[in-house]
N, C-alpha and C positions, 0 to 999 in steps of 0.2 A: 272815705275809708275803703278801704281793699279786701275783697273776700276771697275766699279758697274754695271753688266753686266747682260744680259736678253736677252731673242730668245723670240718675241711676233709678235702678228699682228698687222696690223695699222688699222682705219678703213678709209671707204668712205669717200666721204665728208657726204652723204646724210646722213651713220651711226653718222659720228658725231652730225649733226644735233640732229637728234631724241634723243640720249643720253644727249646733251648739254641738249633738253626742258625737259627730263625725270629731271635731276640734277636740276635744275628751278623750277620744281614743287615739289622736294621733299626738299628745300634749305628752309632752317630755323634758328638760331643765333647756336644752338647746333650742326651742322654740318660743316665738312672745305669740298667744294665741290671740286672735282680733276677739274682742270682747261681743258680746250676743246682740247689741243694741247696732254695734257698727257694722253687722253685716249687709252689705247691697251686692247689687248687678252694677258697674259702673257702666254709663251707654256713651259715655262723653264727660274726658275729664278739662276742664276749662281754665284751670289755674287759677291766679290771683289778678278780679276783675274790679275794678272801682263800679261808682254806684248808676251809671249811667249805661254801660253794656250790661249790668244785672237786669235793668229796669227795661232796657231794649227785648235781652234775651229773652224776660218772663214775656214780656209781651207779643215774643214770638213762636213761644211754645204751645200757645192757647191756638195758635193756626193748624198747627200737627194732626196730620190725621193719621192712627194708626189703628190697629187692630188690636182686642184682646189675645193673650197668648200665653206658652206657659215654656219653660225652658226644662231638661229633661238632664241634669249634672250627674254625668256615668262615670270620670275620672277622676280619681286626685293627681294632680300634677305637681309636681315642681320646674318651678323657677329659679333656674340657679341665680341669675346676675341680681334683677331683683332680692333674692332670697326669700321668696314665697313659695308655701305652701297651697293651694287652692282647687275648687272644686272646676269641672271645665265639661262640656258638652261634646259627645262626641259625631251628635246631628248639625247642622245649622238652622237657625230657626229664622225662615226669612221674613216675618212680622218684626222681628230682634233685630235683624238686620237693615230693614225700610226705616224703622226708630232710630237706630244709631244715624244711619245715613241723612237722615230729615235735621235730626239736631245737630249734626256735625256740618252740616251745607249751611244750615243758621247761625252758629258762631263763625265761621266764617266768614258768611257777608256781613258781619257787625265786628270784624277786623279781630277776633280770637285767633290766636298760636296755637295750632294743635301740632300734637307727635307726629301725625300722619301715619303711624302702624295701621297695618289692616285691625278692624274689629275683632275679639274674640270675647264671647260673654264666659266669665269667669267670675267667683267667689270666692276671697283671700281668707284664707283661716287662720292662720298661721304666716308673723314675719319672725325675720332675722333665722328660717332654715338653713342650714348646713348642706344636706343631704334629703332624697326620695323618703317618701315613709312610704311600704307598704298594707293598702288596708283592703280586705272586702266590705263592702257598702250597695245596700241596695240603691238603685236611683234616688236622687232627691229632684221633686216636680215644686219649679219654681214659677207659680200662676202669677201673670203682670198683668192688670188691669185696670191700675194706672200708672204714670213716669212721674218720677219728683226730680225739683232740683234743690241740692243739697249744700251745705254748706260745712266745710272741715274745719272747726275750731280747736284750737288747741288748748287745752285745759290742764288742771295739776299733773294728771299720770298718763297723757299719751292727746291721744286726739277723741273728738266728739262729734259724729256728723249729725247734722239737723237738717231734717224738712222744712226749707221753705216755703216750697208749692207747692202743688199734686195738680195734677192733670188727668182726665178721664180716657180709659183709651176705649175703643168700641166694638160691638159686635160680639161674638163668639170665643172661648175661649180654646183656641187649638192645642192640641198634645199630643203630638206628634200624627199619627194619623188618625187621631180619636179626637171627636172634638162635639164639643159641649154645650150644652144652650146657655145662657147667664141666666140668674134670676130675676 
């Protein structure tokens, strides 16, 4: 069987929070808002994988070494082609960047199809946009402290993503130039 497959981050509760009131405020009949459950970071999206590259991939994600880190979403963007709405970083965060790179070199050597766009960490709030919303918004601080991989089902009213796995990521948790001890 074939899965619809994805290496992202979850967020807090707290993150979710703030993103749910951002999606709230910018909710209007022209937009389908992503529901609160299905908000992630995607780091690597993988496609529809049978059960033998899942089983590889998991098995090469427990090799990853990355760092703890936190992402700092200063923008709301739009996408036009797509037609997304989303939240988008106007730093790079290069612990974010070493992650996506580590899992995207691994589906790779295990023969996955990627888009090959450059990285960019973003947060979909909103599909099917028309047009820009503009809002003010204070930063939303999105802490990763570990990567999942995810699974996209499709269910009665839309899609559903689920945690497969969770992996630990280590050390400190950096914010930008503030950075934090764990506990």
């Amino acid at each position: 069987m074939m899965k619809r497959l994805f290496f992202g981050l979850e967020p807090i509760d707290e993150t979710r929070e703030r993103c749910t009131s951002i999606i709230q405020a910018i909710a209007n009949g022209a937009n389908q808002p992503v529901p609160a459950a299905n908000l992630h970071v995607t780091l690597v999206f993988l496609g529809l994988l049978d059960a033998a590259k899942e089983s590889a991939l998991l098995e090469d994600a427990a090799t990853v070494a990355c760092a703890k880190t936190a992402i700092i979403f200063d923008q709301l963007s739009y996408w036009q082609k797509p037609g997304i709405l989303c939240l988008a970083a106007s730093d790079t965060v290069p612990e974010l960047l070493s992650l996506a790179g580590q899992l995207t070199a691994l589906a790779k050597r295990r023969g996955v199809t990627l888009d090959g766009r450059p990285y960019q960490a973003h947060v979909t709030l909103a599909r099917k946009a028309k047009h820009p919303v503009g809002l003010a918004f204070g930063p939303v601080i999105w802490p990763a402290d570990t990567f999942c991989l995810f699974e996209s089902c499709s269910v009665e009213n839309g899609v559903e993503y689920r945690v497969l796995k969770r992996w630990p990521m280590a050390g400190q948790v950096a914010i930008g130039s503030l950075v934090r001890p764990t506990p």
